[in-house]
PyMOL Python script that loads the backbone (N, CA, C, O; Angstrom):
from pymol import cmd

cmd.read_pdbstr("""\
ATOM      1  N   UNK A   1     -66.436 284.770 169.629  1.00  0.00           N
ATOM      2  CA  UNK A   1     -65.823 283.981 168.574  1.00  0.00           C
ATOM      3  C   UNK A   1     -65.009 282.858 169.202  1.00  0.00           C
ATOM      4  O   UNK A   1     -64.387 283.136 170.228  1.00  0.00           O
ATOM      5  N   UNK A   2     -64.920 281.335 168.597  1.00  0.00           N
ATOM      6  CA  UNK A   2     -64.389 280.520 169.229  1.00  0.00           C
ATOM      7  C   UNK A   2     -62.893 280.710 168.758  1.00  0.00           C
ATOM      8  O   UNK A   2     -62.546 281.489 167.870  1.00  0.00           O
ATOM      9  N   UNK A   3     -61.972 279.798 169.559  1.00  0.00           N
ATOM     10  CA  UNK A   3     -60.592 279.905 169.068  1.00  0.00           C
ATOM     11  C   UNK A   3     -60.073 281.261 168.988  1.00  0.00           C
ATOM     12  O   UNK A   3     -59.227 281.487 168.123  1.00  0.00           O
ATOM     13  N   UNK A   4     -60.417 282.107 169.687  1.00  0.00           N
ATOM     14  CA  UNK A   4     -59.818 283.425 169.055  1.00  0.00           C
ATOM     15  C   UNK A   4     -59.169 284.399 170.638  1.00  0.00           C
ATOM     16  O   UNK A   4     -59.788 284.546 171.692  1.00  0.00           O
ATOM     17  N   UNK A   5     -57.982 284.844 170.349  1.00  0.00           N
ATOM     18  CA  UNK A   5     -57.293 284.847 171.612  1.00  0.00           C
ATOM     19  C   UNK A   5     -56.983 286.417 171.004  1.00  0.00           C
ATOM     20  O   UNK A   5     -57.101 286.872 169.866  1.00  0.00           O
ATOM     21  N   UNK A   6     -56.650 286.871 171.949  1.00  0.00           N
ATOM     22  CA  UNK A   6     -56.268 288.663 171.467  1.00  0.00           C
ATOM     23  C   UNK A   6     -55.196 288.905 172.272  1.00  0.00           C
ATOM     24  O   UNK A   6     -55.148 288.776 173.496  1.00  0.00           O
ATOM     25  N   UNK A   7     -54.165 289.336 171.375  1.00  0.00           N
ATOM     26  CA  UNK A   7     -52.440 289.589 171.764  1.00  0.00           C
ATOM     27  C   UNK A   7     -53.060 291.104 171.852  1.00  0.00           C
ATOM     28  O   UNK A   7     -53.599 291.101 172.959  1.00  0.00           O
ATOM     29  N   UNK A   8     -53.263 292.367 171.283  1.00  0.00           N
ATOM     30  CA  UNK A   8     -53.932 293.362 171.684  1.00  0.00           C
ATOM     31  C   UNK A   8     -54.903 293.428 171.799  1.00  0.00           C
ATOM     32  O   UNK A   8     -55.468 293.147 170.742  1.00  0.00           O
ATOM     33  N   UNK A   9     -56.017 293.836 173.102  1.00  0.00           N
ATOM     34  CA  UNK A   9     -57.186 294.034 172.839  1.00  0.00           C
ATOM     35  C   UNK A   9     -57.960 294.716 172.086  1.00  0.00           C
ATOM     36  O   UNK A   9     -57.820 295.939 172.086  1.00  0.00           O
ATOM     37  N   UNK A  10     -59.179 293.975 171.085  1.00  0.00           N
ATOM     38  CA  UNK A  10     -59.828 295.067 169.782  1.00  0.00           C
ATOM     39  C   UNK A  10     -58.763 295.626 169.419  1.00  0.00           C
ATOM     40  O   UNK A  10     -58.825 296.847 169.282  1.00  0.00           O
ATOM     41  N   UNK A  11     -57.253 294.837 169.104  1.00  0.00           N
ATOM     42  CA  UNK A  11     -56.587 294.995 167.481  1.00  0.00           C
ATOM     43  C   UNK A  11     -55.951 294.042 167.040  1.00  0.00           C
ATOM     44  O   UNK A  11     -56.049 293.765 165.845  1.00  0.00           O
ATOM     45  N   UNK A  12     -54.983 293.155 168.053  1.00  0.00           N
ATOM     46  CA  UNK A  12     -54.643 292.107 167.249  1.00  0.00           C
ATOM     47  C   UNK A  12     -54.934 290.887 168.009  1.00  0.00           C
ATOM     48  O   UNK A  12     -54.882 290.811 169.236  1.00  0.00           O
ATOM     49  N   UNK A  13     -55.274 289.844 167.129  1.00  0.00           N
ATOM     50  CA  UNK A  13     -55.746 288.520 167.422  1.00  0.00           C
ATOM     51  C   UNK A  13     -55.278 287.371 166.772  1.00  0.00           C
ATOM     52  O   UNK A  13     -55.055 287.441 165.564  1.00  0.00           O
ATOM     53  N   UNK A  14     -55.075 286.219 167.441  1.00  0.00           N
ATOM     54  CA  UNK A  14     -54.689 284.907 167.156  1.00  0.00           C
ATOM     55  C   UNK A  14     -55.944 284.271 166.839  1.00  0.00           C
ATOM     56  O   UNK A  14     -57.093 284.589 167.144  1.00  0.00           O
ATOM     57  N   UNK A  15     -55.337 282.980 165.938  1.00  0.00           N
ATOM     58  CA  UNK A  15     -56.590 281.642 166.271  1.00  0.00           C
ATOM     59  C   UNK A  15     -55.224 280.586 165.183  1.00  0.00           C
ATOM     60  O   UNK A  15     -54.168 280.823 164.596  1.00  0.00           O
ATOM     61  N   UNK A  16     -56.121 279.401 165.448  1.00  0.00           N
ATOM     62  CA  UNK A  16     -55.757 278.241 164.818  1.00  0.00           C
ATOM     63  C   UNK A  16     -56.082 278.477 163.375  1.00  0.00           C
ATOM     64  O   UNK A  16     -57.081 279.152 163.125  1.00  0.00           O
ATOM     65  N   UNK A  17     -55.276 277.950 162.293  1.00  0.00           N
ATOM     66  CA  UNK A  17     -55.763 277.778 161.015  1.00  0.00           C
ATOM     67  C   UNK A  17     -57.025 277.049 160.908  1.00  0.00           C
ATOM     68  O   UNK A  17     -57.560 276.404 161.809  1.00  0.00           O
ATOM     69  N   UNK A  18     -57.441 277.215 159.725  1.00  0.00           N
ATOM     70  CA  UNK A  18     -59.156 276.429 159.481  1.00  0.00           C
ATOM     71  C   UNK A  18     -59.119 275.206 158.987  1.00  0.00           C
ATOM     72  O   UNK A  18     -60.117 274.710 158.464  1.00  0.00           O
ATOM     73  N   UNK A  19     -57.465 274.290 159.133  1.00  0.00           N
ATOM     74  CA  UNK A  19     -57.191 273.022 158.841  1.00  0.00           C
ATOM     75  C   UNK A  19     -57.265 272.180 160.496  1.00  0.00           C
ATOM     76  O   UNK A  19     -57.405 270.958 160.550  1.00  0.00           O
ATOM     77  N   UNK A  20     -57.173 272.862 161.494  1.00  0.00           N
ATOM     78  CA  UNK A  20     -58.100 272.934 162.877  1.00  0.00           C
ATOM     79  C   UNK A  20     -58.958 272.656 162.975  1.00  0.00           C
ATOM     80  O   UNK A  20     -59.432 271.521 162.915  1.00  0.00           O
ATOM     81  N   UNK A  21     -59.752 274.319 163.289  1.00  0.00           N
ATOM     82  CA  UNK A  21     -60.718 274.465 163.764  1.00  0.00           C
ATOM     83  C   UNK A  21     -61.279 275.266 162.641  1.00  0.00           C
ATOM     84  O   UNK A  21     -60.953 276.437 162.446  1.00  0.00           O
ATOM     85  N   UNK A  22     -62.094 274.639 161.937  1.00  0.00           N
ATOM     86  CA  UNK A  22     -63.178 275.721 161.189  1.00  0.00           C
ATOM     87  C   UNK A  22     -62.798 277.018 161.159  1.00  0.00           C
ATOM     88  O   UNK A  22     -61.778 277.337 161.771  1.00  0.00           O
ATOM     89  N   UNK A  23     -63.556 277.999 160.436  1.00  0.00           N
ATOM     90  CA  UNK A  23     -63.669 279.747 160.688  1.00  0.00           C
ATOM     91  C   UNK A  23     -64.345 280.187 159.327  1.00  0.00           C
ATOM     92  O   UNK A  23     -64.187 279.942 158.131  1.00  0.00           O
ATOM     93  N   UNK A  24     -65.442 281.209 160.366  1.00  0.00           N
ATOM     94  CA  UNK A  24     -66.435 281.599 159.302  1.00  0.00           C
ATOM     95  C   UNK A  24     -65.830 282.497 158.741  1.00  0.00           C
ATOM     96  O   UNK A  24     -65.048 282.799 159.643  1.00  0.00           O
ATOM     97  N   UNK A  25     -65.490 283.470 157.536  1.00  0.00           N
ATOM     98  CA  UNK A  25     -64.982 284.748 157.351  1.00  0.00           C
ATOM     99  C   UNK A  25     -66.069 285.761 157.710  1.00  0.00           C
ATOM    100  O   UNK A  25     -65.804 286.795 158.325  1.00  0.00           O
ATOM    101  N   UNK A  26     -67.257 285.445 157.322  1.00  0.00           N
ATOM    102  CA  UNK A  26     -68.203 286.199 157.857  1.00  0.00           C
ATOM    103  C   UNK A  26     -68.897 286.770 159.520  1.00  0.00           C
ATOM    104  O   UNK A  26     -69.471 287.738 160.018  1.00  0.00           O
ATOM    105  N   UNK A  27     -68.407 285.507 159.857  1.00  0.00           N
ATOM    106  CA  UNK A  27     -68.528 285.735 161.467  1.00  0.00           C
ATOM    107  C   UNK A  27     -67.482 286.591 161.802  1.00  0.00           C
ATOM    108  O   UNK A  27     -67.929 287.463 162.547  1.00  0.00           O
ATOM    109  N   UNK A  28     -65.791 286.801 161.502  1.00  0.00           N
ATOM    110  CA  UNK A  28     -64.852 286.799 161.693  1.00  0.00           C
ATOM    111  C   UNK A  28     -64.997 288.865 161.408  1.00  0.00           C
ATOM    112  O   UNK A  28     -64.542 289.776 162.099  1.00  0.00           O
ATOM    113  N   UNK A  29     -65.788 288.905 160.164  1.00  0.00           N
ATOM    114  CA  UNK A  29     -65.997 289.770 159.852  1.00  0.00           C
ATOM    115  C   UNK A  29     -67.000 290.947 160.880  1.00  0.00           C
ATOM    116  O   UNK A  29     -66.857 292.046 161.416  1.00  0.00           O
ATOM    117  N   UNK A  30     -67.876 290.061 160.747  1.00  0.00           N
ATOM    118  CA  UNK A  30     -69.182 290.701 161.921  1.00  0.00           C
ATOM    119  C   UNK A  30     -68.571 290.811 163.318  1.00  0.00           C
ATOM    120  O   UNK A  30     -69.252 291.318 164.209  1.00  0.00           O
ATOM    121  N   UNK A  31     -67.103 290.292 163.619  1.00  0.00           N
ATOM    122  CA  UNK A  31     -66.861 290.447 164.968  1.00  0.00           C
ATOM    123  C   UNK A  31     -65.582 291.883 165.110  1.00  0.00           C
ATOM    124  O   UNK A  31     -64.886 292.227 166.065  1.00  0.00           O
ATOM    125  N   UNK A  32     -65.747 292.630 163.230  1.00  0.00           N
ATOM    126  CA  UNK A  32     -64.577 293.202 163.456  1.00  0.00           C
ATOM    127  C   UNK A  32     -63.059 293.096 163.173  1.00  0.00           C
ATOM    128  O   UNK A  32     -62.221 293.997 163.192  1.00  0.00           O
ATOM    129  N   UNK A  33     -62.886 291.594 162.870  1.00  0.00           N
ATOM    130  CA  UNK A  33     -61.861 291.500 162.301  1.00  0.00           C
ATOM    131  C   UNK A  33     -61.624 291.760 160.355  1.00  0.00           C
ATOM    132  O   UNK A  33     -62.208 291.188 159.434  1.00  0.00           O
ATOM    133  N   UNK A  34     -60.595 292.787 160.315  1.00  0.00           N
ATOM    134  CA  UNK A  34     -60.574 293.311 159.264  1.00  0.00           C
ATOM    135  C   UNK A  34     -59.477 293.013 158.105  1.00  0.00           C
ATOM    136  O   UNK A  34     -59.471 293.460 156.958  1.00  0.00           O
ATOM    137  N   UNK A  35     -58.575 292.156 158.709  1.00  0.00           N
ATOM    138  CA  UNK A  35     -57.352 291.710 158.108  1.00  0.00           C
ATOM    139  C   UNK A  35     -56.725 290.542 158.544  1.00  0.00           C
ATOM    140  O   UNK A  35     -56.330 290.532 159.710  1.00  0.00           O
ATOM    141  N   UNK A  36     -56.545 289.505 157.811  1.00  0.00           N
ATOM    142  CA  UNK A  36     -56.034 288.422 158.297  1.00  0.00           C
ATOM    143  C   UNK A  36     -54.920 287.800 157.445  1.00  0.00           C
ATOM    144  O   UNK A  36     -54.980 287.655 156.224  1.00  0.00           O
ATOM    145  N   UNK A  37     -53.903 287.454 158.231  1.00  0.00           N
ATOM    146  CA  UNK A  37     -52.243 286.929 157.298  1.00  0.00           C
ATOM    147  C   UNK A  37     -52.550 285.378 158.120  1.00  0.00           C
ATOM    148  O   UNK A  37     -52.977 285.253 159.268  1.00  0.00           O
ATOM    149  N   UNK A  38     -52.195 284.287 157.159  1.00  0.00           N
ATOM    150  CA  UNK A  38     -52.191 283.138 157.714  1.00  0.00           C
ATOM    151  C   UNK A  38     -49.997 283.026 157.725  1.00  0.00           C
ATOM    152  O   UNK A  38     -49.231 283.735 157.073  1.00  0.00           O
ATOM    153  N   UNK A  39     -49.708 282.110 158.516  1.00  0.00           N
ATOM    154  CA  UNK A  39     -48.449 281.873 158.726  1.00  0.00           C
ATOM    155  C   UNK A  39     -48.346 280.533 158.623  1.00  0.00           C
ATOM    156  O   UNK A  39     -47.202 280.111 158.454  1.00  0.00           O
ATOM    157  N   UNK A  40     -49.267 279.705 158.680  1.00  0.00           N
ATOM    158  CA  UNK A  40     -49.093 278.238 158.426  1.00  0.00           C
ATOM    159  C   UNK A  40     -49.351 278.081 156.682  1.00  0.00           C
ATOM    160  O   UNK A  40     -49.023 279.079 156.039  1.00  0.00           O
ATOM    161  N   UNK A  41     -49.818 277.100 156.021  1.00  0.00           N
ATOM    162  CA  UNK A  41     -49.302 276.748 154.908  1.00  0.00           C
ATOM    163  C   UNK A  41     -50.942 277.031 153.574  1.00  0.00           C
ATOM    164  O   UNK A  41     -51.187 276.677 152.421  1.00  0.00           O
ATOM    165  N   UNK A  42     -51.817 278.020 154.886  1.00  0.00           N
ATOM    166  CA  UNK A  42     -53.439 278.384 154.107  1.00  0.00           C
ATOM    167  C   UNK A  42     -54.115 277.570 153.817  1.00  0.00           C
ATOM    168  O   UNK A  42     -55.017 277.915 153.053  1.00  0.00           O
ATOM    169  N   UNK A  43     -54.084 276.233 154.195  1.00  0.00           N
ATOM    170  CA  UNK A  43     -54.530 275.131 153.584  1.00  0.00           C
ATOM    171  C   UNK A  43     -56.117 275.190 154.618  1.00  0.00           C
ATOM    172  O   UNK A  43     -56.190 275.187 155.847  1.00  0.00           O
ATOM    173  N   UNK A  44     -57.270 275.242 153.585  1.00  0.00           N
ATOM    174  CA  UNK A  44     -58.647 275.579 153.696  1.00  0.00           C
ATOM    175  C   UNK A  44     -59.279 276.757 154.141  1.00  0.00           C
ATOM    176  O   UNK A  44     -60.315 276.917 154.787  1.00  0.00           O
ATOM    177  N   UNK A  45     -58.111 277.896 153.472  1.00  0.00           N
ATOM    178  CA  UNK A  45     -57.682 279.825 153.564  1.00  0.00           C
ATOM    179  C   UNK A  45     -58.849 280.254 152.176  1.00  0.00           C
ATOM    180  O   UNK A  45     -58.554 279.388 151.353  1.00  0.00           O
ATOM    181  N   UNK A  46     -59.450 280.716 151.832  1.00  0.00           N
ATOM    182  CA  UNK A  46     -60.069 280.965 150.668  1.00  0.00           C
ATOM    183  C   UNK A  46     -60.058 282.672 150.784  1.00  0.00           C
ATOM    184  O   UNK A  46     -60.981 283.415 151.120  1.00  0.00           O
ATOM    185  N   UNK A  47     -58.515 283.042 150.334  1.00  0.00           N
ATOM    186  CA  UNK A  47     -58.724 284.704 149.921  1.00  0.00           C
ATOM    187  C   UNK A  47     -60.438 285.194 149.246  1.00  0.00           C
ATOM    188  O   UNK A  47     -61.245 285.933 149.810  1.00  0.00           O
ATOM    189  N   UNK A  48     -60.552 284.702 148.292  1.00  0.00           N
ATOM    190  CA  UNK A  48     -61.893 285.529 148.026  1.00  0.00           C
ATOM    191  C   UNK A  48     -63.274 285.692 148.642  1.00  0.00           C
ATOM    192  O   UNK A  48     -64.199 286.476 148.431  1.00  0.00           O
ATOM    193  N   UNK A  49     -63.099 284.742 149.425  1.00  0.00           N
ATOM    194  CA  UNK A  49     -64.856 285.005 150.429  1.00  0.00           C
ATOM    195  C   UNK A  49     -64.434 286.167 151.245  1.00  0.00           C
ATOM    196  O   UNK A  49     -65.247 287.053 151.507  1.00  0.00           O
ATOM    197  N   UNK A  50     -62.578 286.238 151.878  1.00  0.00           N
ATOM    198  CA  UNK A  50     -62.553 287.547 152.437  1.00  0.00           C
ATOM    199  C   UNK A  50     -62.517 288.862 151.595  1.00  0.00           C
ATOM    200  O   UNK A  50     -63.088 289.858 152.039  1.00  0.00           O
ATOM    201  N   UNK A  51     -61.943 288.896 150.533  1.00  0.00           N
ATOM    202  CA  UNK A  51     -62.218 289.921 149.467  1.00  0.00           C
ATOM    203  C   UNK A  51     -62.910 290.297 149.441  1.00  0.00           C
ATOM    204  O   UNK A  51     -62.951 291.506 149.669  1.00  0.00           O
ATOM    205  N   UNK A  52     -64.404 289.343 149.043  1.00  0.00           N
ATOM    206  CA  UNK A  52     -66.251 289.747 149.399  1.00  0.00           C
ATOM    207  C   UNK A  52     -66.665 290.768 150.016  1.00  0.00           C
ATOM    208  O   UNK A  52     -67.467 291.600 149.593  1.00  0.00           O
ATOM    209  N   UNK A  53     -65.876 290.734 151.534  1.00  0.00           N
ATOM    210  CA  UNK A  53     -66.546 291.155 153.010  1.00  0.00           C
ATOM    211  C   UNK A  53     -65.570 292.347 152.737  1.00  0.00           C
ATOM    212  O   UNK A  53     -65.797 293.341 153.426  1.00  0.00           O
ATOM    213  N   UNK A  54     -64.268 292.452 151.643  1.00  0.00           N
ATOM    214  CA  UNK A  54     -63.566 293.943 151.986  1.00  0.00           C
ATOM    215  C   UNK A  54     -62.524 293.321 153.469  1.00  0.00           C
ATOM    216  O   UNK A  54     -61.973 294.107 154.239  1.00  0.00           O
ATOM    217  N   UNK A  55     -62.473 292.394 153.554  1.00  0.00           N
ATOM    218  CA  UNK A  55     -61.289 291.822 154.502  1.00  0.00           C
ATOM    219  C   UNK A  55     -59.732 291.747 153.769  1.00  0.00           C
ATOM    220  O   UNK A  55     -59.626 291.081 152.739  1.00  0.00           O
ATOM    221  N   UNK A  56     -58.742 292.327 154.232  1.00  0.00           N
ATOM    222  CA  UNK A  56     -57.489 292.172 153.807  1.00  0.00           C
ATOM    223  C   UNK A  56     -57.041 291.177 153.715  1.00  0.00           C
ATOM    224  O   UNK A  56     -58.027 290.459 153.885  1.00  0.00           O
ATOM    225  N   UNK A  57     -56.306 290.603 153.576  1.00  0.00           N
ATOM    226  CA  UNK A  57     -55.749 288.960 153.233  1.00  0.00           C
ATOM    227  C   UNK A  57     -54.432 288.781 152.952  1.00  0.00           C
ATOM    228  O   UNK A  57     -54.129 289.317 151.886  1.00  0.00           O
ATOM    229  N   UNK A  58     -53.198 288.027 153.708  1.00  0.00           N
ATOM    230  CA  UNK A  58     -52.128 288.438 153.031  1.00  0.00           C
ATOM    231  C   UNK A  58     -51.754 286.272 153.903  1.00  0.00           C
ATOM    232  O   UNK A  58     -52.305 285.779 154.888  1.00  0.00           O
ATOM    233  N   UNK A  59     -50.817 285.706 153.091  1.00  0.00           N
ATOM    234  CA  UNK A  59     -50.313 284.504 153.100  1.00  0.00           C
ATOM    235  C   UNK A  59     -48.519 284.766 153.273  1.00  0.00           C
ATOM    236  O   UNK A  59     -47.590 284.989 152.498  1.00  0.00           O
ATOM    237  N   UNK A  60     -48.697 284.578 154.845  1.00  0.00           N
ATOM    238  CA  UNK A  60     -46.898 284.777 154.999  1.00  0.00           C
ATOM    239  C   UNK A  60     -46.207 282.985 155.566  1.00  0.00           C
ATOM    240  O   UNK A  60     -45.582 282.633 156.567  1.00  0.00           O
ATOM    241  N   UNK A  61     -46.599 282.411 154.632  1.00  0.00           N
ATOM    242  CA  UNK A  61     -45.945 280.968 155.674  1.00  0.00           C
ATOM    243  C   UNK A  61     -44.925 280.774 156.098  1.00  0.00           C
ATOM    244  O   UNK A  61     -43.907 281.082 155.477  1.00  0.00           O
ATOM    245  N   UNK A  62     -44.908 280.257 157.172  1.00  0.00           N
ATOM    246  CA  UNK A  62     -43.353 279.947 158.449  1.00  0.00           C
ATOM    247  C   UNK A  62     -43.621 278.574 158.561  1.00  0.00           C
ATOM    248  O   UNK A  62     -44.688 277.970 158.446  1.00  0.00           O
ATOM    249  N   UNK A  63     -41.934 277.979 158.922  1.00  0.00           N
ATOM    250  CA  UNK A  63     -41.835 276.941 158.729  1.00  0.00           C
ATOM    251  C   UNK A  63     -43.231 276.128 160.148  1.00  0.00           C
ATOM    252  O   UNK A  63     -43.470 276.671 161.227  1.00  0.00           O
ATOM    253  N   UNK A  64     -43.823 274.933 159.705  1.00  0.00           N
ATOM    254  CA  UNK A  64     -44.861 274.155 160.260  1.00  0.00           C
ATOM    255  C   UNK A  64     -43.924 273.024 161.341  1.00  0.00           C
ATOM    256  O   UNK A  64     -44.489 272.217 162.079  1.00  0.00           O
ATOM    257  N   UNK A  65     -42.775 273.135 161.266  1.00  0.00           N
ATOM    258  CA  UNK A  65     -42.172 271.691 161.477  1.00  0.00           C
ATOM    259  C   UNK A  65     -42.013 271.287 163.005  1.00  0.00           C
ATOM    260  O   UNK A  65     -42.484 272.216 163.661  1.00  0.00           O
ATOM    261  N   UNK A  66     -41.631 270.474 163.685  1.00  0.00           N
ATOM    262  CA  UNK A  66     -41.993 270.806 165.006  1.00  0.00           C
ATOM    263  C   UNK A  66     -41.247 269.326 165.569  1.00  0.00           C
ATOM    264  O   UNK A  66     -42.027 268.376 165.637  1.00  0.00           O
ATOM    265  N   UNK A  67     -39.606 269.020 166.033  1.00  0.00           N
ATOM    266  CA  UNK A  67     -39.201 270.019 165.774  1.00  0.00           C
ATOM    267  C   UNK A  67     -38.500 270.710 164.677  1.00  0.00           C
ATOM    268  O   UNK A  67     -38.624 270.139 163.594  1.00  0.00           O
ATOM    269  N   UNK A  68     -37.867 271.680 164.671  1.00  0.00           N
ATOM    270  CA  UNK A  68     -37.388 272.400 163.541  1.00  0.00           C
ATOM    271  C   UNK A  68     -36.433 271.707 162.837  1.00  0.00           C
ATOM    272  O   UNK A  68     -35.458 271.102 163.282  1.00  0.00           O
ATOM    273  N   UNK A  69     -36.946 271.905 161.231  1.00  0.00           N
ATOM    274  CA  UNK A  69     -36.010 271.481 160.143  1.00  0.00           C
ATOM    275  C   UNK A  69     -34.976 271.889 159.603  1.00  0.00           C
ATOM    276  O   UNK A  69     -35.100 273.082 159.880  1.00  0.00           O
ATOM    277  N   UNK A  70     -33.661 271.797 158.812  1.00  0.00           N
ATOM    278  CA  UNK A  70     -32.303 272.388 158.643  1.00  0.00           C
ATOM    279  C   UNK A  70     -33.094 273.420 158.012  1.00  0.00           C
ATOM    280  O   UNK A  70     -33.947 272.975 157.244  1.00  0.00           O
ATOM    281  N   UNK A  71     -33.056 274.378 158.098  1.00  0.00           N
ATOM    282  CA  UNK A  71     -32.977 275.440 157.114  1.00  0.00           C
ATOM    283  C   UNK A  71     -34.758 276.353 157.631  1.00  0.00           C
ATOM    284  O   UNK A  71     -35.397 276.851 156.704  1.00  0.00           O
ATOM    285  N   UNK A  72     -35.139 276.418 158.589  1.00  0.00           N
ATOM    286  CA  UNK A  72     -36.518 276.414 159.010  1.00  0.00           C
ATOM    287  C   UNK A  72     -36.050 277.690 159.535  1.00  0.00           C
ATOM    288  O   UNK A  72     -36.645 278.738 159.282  1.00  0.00           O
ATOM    289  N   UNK A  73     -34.825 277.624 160.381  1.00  0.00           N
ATOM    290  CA  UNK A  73     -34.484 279.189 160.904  1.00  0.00           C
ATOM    291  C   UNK A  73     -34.090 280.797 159.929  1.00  0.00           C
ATOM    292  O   UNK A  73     -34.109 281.956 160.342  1.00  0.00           O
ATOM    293  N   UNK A  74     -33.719 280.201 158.384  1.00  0.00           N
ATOM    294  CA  UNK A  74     -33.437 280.878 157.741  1.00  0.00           C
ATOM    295  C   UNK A  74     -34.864 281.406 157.500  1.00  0.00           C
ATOM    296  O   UNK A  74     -35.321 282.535 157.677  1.00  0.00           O
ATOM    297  N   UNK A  75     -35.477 280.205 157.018  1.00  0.00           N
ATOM    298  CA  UNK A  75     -37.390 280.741 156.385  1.00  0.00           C
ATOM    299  C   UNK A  75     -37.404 281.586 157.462  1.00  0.00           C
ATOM    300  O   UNK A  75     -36.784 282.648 157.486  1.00  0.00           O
ATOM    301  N   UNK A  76     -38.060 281.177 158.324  1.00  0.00           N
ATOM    302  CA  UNK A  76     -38.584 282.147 159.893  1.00  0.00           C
ATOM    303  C   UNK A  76     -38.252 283.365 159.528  1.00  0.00           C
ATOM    304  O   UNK A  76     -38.968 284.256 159.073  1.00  0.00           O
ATOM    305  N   UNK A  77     -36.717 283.348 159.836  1.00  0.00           N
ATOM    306  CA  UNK A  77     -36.113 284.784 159.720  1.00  0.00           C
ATOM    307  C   UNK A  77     -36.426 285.822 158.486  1.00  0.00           C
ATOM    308  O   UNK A  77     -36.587 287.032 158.651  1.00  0.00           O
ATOM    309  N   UNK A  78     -36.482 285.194 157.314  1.00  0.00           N
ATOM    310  CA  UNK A  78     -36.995 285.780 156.395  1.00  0.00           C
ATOM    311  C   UNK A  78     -38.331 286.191 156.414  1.00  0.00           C
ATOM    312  O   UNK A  78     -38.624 287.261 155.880  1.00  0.00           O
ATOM    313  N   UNK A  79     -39.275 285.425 157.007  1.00  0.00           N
ATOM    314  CA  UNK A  79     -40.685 285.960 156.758  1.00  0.00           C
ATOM    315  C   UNK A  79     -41.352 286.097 157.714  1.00  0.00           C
ATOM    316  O   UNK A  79     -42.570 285.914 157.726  1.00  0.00           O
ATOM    317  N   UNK A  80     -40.559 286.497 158.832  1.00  0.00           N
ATOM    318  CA  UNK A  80     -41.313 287.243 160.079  1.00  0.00           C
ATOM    319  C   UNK A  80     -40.976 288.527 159.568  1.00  0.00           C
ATOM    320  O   UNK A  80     -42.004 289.118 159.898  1.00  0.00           O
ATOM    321  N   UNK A  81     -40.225 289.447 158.959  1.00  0.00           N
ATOM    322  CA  UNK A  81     -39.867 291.034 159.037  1.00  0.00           C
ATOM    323  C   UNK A  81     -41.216 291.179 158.142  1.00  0.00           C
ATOM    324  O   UNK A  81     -41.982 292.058 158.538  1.00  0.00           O
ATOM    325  N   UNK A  82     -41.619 290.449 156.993  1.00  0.00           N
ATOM    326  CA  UNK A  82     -42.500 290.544 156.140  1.00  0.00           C
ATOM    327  C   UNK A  82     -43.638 290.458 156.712  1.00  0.00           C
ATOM    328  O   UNK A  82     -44.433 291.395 156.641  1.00  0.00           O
ATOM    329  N   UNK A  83     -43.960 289.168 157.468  1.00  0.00           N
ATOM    330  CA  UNK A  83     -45.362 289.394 158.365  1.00  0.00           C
ATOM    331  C   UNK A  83     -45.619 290.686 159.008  1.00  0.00           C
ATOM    332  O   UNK A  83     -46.587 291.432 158.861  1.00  0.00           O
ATOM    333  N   UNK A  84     -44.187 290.868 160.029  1.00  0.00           N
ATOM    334  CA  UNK A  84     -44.701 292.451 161.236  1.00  0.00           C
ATOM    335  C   UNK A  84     -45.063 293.360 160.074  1.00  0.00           C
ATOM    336  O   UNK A  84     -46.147 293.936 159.987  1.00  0.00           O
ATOM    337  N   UNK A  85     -44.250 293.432 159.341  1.00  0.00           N
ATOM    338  CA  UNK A  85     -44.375 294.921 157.843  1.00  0.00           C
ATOM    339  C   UNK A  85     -45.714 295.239 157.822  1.00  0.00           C
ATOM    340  O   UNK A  85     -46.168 296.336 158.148  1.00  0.00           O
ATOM    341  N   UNK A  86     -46.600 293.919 157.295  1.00  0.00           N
ATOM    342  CA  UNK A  86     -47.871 293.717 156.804  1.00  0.00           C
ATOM    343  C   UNK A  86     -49.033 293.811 157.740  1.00  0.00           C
ATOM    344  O   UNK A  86     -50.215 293.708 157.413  1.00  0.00           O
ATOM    345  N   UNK A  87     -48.586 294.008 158.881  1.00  0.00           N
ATOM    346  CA  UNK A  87     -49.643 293.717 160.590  1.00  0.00           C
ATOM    347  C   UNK A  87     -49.195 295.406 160.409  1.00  0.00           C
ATOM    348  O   UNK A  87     -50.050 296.180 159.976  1.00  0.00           O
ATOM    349  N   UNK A  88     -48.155 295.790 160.677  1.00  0.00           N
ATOM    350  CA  UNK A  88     -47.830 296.966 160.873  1.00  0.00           C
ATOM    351  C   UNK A  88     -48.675 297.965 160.022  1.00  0.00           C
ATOM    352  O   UNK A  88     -48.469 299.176 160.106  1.00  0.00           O
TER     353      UNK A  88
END
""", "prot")
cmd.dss("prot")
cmd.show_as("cartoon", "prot")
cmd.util.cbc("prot")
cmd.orient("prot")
């Protein structure tokens, strides 16, 4: 699979959003991946083609800004405990 980096091996994995680099859900699927949370803003994310395949799906966005905006550390903080929860 292109773009796709593994923080655990065969369990957890990175990639770029599909406002990037493309991503098939189906390929994504056929390679095993069974659940995916986007953290950027989902933009060209289509929950239901993963629904289809029985892929989990969950939308946790963190701030995009770079560098960081007033109030970007509060978001973060708030919706990283929610992301790990949901990986967890």
């Amino acid at each position: 699979m292109k773009h796709v980096f593994w923080l655990q091996p065969g369990c957890i994995a990175g990639r770029c959003g599909p406002n990037l680099e493309p991503w098939d859900p189906v390929e994504l699927y056929a390679h095993g991946i069974g659940a995916v949370i986007s953290v950027n803003n989902a933009e060209r994310v289509y929950p239901e083609e993963f629904s289809a395949l029985g892929v989990r799906y969950k939308h946790v966005p963190l701030s995009d800004a770079a560098p960081p905006r007033p109030g970007d550390l509060e978001l973060n903080l708030k919706q990283l405990p929610l992301a790990y929860e949901w990986v967890d």
